[in-house]
DRENVEXTI-562249 format. One record per atom (N, C-alpha, C): atom name; x, y, z; residue in one letter. Coordinates in steps of 0.001 Angstrom, whole numbers, m for minus. Example, Ala and Ser with C-alpha at 12.3 -4.5 7.8 and 13.67 -1.06 7.14 Angstrom:
% residues 2
PT   atome         x         y         z   residu
PT       N     13190     m5690      7800        a
PT      CA     12300     m4500      7800        a
PT       C     13200     m3300      7800        a
PT       N     12850     m2250      7080        s
PT      CA     13670     m1060      7140        s
PT       C     12900        30      7870        s
% end
This chain:
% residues 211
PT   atome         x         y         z   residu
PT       N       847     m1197         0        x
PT      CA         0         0         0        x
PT       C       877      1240         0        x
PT       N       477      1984      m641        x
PT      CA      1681      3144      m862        x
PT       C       463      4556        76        x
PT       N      1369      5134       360        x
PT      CA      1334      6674      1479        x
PT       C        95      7224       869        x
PT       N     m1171      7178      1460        x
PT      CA     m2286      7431      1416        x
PT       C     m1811      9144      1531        x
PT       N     m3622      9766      1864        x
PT      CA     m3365     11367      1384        x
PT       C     m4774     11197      1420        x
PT       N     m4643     12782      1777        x
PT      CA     m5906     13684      2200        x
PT       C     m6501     14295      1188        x
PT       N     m7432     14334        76        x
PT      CA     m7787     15050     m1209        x
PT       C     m9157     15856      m514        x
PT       N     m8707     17295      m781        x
PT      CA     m9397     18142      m421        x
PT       C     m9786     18878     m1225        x
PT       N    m11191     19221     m1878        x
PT      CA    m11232     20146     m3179        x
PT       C    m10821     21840     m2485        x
PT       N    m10215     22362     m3589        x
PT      CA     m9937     23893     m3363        x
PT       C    m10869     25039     m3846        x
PT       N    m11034     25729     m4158        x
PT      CA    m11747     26707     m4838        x
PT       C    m12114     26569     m5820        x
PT       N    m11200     26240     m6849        x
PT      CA    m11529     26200     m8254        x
PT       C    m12424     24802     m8405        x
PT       N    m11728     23417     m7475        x
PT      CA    m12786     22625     m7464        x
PT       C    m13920     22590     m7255        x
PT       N    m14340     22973     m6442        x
PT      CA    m15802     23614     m5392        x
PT       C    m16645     24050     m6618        x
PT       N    m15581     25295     m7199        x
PT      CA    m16758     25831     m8346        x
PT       C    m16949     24657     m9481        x
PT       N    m15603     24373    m10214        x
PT      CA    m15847     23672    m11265        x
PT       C    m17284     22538    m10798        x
PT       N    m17154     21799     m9475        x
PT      CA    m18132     20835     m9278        x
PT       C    m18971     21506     m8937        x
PT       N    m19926     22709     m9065        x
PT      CA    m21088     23197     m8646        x
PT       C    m21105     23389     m9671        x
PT       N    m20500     23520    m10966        x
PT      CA    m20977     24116    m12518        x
PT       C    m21309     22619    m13233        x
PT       N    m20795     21633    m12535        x
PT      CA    m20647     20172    m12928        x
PT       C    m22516     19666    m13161        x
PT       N    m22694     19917    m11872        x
PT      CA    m24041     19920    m11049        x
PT       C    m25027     20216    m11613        x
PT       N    m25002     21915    m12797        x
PT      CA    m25858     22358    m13171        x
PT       C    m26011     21465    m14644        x
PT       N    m25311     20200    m14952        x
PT      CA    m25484     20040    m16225        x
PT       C    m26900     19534    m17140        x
PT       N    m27603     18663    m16237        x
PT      CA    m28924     18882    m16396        x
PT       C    m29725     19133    m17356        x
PT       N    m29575     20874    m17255        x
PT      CA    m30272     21808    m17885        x
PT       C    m29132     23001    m18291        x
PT       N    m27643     22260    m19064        x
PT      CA    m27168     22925    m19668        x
PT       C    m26502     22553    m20973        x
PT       N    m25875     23713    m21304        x
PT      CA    m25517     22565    m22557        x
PT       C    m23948     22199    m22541        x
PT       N    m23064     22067    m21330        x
PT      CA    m21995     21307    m21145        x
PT       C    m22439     20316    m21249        x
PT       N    m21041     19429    m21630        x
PT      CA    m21426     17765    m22026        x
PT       C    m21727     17169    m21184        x
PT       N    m22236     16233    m21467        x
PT      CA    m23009     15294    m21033        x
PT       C    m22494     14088    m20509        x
PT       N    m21753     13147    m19885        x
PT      CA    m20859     12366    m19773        x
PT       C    m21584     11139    m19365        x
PT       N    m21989     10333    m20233        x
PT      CA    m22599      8972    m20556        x
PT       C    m21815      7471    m20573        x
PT       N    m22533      6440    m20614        x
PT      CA    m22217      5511    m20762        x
PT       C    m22960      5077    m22264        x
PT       N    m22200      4175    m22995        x
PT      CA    m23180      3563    m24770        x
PT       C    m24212      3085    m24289        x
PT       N    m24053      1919    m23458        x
PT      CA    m25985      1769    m23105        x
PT       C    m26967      2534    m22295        x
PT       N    m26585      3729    m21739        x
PT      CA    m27220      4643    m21100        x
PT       C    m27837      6015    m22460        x
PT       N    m26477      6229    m23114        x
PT      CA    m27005      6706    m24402        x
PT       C    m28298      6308    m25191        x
PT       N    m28051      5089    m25244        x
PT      CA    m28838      3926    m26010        x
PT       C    m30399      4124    m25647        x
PT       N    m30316      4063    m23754        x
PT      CA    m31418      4286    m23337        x
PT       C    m31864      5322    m23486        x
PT       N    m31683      6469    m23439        x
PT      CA    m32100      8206    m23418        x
PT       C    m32972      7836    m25233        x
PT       N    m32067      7572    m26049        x
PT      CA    m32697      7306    m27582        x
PT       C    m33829      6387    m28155        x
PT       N    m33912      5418    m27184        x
PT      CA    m35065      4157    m27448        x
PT       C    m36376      4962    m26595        x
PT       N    m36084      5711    m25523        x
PT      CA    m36994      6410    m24914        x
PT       C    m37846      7722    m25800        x
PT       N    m36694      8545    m26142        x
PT      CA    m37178      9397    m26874        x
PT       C    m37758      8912    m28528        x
PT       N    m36968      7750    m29305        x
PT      CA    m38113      6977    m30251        x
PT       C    m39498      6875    m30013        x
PT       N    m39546      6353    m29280        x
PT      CA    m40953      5831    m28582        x
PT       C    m41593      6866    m28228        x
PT       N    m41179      7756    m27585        x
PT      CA    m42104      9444    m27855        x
PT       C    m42849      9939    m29187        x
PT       N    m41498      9815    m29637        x
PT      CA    m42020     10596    m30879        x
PT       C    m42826      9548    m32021        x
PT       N    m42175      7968    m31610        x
PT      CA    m43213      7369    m33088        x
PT       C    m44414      6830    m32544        x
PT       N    m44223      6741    m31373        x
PT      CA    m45865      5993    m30910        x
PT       C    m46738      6370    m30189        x
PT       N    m46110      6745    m29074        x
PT      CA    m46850      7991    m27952        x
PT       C    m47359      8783    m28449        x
PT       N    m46698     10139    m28625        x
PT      CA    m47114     11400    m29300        x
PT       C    m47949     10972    m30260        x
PT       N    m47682     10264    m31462        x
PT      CA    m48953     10205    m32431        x
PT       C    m50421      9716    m31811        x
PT       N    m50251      9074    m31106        x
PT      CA    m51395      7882    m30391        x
PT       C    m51937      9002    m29474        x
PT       N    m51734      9672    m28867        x
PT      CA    m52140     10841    m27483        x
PT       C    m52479     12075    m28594        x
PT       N    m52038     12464    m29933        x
PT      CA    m52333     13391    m31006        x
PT       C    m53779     13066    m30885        x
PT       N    m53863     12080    m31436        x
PT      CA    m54700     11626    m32063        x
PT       C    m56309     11556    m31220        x
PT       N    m55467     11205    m30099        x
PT      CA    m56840     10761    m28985        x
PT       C    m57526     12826    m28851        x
PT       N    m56390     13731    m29278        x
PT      CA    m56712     14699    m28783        x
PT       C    m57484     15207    m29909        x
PT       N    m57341     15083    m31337        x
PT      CA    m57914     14937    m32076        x
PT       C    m59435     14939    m32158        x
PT       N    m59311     13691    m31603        x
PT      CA    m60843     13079    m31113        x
PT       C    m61646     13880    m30300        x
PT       N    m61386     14150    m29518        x
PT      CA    m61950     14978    m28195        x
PT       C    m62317     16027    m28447        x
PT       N    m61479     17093    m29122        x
PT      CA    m62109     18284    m29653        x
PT       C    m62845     18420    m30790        x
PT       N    m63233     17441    m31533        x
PT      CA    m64446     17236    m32373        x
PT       C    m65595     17060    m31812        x
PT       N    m65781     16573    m30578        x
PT      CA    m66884     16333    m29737        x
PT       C    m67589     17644    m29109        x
PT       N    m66814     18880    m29345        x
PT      CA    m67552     19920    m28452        x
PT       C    m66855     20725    m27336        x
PT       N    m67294     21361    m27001        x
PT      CA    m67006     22676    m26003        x
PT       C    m65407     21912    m25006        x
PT       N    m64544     22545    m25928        x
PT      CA    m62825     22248    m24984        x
PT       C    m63037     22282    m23797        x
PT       N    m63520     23883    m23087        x
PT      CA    m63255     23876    m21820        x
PT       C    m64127     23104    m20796        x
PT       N    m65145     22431    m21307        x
PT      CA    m65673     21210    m20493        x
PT       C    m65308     19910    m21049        x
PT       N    m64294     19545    m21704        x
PT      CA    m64161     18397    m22418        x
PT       C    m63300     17518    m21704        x
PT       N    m62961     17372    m20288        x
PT      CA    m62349     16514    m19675        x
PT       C    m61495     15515    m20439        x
PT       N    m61388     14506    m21589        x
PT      CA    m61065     13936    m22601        x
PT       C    m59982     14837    m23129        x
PT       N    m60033     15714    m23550        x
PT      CA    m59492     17090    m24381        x
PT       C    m58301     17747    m22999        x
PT       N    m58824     18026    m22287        x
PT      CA    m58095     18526    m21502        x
PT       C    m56942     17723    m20720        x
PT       N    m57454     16632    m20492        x
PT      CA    m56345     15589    m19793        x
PT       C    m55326     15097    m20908        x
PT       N    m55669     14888    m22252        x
PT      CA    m54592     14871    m23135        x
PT       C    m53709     15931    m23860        x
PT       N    m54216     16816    m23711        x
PT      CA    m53854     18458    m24028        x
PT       C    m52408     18239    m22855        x
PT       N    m52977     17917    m21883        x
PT      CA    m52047     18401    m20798        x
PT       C    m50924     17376    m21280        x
PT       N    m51366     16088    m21129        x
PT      CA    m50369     15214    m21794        x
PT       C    m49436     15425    m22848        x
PT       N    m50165     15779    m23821        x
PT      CA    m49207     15863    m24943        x
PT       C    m48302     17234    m24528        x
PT       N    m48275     17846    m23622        x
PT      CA    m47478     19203    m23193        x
PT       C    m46454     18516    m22532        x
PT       N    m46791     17649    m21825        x
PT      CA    m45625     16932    m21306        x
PT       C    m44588     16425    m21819        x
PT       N    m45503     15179    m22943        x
PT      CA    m44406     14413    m23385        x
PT       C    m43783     15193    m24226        x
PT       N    m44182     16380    m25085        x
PT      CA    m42999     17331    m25550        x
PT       C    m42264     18063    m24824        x
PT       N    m42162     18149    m23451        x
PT      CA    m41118     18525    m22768        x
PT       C    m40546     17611    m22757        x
PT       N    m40727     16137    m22647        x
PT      CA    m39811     15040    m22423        x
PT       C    m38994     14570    m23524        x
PT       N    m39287     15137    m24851        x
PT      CA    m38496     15044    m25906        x
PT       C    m37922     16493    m25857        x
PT       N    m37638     17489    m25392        x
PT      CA    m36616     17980    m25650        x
PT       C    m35988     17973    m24602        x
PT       N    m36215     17763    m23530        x
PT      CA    m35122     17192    m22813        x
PT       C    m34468     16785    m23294        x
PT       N    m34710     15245    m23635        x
PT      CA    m34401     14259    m24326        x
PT       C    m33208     14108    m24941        x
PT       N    m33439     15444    m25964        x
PT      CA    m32937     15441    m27162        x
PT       C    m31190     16451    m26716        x
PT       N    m31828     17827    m25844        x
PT      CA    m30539     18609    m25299        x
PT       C    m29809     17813    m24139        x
PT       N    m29912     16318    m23761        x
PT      CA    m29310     15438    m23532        x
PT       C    m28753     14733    m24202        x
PT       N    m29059     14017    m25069        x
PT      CA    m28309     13339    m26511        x
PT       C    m27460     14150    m26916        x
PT       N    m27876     15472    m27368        x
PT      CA    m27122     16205    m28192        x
PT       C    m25667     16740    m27191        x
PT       N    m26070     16988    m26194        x
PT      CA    m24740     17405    m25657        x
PT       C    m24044     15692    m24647        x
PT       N    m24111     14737    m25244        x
PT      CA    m23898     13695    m24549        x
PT       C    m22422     13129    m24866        x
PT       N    m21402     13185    m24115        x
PT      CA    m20176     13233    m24145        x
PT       C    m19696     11492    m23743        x
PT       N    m19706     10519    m24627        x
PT      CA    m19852      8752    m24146        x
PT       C    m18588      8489    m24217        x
PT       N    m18272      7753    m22981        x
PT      CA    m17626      7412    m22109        x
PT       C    m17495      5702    m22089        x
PT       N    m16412      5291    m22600        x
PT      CA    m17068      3456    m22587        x
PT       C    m15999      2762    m21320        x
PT       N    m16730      2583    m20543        x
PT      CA    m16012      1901    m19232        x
PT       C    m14810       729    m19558        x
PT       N    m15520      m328    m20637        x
PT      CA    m14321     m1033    m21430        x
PT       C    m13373      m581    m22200        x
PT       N    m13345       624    m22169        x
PT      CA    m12329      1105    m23309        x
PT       C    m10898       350    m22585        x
PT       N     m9607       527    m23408        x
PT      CA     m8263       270    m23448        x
PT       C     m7791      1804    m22429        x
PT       N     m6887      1402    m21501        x
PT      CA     m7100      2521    m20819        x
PT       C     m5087      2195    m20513        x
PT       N     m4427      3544    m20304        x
PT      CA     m3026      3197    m20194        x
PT       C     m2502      4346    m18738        x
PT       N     m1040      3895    m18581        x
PT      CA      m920      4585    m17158        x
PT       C     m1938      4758    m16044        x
PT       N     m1742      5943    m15577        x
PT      CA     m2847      6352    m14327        x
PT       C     m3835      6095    m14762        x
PT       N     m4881      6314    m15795        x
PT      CA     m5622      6043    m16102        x
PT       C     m7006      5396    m15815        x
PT       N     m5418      3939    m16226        x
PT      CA     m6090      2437    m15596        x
PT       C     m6203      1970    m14271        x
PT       N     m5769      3260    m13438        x
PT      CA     m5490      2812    m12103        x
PT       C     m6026      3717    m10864        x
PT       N     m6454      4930    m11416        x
PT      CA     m7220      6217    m11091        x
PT       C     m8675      5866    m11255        x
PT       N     m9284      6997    m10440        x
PT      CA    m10665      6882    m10708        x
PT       C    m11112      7932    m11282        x
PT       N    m11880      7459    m12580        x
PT      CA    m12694      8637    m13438        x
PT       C    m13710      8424    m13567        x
PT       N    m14473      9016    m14750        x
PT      CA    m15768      8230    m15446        x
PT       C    m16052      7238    m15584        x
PT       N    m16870      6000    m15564        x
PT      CA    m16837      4672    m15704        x
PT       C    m15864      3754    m14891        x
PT       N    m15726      4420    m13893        x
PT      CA    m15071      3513    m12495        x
PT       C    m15488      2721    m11798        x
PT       N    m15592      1583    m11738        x
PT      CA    m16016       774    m10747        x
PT       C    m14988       700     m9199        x
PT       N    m15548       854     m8215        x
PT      CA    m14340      1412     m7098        x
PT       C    m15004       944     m5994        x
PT       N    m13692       120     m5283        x
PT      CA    m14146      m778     m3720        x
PT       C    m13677       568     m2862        x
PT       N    m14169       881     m1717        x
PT      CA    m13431      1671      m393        x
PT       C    m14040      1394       358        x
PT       N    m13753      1870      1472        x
PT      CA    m13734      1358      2920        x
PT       C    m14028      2302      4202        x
PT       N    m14722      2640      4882        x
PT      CA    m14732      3694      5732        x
PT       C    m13777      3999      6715        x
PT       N    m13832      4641      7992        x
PT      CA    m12684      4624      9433        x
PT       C    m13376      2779      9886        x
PT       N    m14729      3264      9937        x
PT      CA    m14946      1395     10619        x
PT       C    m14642       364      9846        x
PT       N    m14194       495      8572        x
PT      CA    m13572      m965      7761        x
PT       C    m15047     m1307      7113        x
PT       N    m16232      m435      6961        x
PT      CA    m17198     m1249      5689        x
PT       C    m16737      m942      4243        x
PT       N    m16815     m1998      4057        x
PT      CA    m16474     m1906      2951        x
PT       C    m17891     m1772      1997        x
PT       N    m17648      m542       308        x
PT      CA    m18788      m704      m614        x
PT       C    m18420      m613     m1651        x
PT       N    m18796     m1174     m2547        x
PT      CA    m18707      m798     m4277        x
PT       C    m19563       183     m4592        x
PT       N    m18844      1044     m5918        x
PT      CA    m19885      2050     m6850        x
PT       C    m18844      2324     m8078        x
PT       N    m20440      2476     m8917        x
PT      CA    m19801      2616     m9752        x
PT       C    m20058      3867    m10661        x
PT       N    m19510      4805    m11334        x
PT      CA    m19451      6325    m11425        x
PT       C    m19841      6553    m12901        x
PT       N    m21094      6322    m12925        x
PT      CA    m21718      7196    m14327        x
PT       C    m22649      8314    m14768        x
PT       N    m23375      8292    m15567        x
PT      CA    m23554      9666    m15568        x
PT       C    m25048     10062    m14901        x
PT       N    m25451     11475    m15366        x
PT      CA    m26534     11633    m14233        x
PT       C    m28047     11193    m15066        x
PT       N    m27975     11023    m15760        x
PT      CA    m28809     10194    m16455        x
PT       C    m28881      8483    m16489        x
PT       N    m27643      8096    m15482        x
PT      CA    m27846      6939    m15367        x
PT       C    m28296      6037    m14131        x
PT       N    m27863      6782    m13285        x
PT      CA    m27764      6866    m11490        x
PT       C    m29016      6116    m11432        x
PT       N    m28715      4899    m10210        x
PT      CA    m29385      3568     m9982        x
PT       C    m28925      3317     m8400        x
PT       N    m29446      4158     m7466        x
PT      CA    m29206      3293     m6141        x
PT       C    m29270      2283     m6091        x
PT       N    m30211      1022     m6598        x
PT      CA    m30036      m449     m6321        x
PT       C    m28947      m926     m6567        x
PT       N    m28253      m355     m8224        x
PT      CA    m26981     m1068     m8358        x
PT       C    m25771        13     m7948        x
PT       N    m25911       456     m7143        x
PT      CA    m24551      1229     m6232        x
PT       C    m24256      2097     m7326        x
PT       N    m24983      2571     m8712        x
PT      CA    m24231      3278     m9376        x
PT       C    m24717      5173     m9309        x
PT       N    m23965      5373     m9320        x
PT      CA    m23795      7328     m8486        x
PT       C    m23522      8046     m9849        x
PT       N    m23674      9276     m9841        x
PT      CA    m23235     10588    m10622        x
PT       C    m21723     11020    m10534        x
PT       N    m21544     11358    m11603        x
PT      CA    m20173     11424    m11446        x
PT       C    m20243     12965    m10858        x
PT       N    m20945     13948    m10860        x
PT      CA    m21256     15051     m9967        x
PT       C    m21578     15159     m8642        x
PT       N    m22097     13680     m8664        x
PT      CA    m22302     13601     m6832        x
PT       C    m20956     14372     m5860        x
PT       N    m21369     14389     m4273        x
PT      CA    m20306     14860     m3390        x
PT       C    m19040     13362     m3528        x
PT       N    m19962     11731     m3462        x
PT      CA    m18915     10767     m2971        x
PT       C    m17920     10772     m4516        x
PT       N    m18589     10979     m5546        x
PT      CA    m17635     10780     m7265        x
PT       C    m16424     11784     m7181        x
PT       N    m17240     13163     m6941        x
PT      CA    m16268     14146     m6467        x
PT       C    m15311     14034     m5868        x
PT       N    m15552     13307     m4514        x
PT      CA    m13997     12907     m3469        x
PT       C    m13350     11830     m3961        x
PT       N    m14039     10977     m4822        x
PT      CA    m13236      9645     m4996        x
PT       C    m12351     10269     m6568        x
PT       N    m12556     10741     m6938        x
PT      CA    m11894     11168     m8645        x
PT       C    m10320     11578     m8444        x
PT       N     m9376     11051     m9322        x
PT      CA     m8340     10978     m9132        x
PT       C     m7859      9806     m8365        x
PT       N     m8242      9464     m7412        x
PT      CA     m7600      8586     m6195        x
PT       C     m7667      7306     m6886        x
PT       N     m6618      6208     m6345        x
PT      CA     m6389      5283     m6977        x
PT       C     m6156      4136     m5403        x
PT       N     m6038      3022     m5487        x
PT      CA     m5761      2135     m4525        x
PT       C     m4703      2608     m3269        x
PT       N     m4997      2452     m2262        x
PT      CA     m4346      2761     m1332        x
PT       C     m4545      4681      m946        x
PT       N     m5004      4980     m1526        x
PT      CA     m5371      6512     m1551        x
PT       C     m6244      6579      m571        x
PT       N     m6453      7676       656        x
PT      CA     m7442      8086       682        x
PT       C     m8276      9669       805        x
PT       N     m9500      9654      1493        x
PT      CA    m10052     11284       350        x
PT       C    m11076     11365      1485        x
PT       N    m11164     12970      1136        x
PT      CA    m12510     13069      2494        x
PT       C    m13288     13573      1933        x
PT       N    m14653     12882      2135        x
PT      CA    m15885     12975      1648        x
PT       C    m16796     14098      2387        x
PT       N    m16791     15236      1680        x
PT      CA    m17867     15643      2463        x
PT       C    m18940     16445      1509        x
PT       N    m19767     15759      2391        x
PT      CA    m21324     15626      2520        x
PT       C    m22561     16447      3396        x
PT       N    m23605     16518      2967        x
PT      CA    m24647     17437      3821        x
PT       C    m24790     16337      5289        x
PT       N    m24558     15192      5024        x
PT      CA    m24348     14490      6654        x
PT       C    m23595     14213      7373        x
PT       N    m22603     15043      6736        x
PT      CA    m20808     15280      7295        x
PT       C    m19802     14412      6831        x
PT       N    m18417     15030      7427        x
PT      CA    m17325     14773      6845        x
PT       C    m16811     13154      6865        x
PT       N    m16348     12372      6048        x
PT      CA    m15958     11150      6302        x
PT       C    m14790     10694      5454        x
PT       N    m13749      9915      6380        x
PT      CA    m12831      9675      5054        x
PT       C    m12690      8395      5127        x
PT       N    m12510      8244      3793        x
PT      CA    m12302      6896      2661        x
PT       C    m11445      6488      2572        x
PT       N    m10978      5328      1974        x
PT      CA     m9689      4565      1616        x
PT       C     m9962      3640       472        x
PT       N     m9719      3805      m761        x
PT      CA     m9883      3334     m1739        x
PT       C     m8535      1846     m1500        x
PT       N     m9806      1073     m1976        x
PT      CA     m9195      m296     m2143        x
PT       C     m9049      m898     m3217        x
PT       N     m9580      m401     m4171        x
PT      CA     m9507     m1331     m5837        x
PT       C    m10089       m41     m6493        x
PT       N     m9707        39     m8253        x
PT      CA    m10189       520     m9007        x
PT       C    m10440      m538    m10327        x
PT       N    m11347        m6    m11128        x
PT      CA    m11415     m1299    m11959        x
PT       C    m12331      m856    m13260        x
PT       N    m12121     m1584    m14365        x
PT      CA    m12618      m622    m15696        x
PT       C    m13338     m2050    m15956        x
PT       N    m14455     m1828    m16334        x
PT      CA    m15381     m3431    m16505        x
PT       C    m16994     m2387    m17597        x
PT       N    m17536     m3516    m18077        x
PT      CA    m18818     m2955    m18305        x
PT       C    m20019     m2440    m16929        x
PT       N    m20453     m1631    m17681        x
PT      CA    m21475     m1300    m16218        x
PT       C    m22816     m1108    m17451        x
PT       N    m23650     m2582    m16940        x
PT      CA    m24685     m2525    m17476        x
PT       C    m26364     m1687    m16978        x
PT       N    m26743     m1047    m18039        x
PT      CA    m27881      m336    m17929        x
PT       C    m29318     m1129    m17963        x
PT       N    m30380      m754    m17153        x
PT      CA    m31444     m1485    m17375        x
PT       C    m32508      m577    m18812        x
PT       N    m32407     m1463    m20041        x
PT      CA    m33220     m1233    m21310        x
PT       C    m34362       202    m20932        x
PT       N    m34701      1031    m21949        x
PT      CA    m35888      1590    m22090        x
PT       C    m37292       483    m21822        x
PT       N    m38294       736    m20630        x
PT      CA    m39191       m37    m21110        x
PT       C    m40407       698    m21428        x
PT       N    m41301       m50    m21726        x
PT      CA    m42502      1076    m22459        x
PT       C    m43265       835    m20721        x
PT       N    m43483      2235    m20694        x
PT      CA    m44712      2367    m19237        x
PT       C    m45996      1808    m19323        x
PT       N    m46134      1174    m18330        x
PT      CA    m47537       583    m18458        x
PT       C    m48740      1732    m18611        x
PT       N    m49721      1604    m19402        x
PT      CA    m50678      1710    m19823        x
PT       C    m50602      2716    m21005        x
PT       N    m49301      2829    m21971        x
PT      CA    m48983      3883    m22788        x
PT       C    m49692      3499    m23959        x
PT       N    m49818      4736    m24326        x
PT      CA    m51084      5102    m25705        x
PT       C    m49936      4432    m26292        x
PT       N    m50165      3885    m27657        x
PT      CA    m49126      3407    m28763        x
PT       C    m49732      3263    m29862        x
PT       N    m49115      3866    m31072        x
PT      CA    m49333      3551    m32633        x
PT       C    m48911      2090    m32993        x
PT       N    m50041      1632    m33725        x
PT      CA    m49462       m62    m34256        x
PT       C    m48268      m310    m35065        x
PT       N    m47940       795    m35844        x
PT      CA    m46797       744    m36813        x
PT       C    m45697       326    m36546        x
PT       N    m45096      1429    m35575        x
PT      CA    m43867      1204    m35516        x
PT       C    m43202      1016    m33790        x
PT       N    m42052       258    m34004        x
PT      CA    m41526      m428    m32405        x
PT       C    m40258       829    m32450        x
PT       N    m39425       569    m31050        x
PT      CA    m37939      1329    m31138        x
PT       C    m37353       391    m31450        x
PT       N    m36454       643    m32126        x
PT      CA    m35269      m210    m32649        x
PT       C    m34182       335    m32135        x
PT       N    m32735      m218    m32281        x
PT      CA    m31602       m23    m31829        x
PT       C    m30754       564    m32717        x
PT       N    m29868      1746    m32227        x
PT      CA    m29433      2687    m32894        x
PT       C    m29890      4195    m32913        x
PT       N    m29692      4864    m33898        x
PT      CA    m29759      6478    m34213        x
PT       C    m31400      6029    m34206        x
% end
């Protein structure tokens, strides 16, 4: 084990990771995984070829029947279809600024031995628990499978640090320090787009894989 260390963000860190934070709803990149990409695109397909037409349509319907502002029918899909076009451009100023990141890539020096994007990383607390996580993007983040934002406070303290390192985490539930025990570059699998139960859908067409 080589001479651990205290990683403390400074100023410029602090800010850079509060500008990190706002990415969201900006148009800095986006820092993805291919099957997380994958997912954002099979989602937004399915908006636009089956949903949206199918919820058009129903709205269609409704305002042929008579007076909008009592048309309950009309109004509950009105509202709908307002939605799911916010959810495609989301969508889309996510894709478009989406910066992919492949955890398997060929990785050389520090690199392979540091923690970045697509890290899978063992550490350990002062009491010796030990946890895995793994660091992707904010569009991917999955408490069940330990996987975090790479904007989070714990991605933040763990970045850079490599085995035997350790880093102090702090957090809105206070300060804690870590000791990184393994770093490791592996696939980190995403769970598929699925279609929501009870979604309007056009018969035509399915999502397919790809653009």
């Amino acid at each position: 084990m080589r001479k651990a260390f205290t990683k403390e963000p400074d100023g410029e860190e602090k800010q850079a990771a509060d500008e990190a934070g706002q990415a969201l709803f900006s148009k800095k990149k986006n820092y993805i995984t291919p099957s997380g990409l994958q997912r954002l695109k099979d989602e937004r397909r399915f908006l636009l070829n089956r949903e949206r037409p199918a919820v058009t349509r129903v709205v269609a319907w409704a305002a042929s029947n008579g007076d909008r502002s009592e048309n309950a029918d009309y109004q509950y899909n009105k509202r709908r279809l307002r939605q799911i076009d916010w959810r495609i451009r989301f969508l889309t100023k996510r894709i478009d600024a989406a910066e992919v990141v492949d955890p398997e890539a060929s990785r050389g020096g520090r690199a392979a031995t540091q923690v970045f994007f697509g890290a899978t990383v063992r550490y350990a607390n002062a009491a010796g628990t030990e946890r895995v996580v793994s660091i992707v993007g904010v569009d991917e983040v999955d408490v069940n499978r330990n996987y975090i934002s790479w904007v989070s406070p714990l991605a933040r303290a763990l970045m850079k640090a490599g085995p035997g390192d350790c880093v102090v985490l702090r957090a809105p539930a206070g300060t804690e320090k870590l000791e990184i025990l393994e770093v490791r570059y592996e696939r980190i699998s995403m769970e598929p787009f699925r279609e929501p139960p009870g979604a309007e859908a056009a018969p035509n067409t399915r999502p397919r894989s790809g653009d």
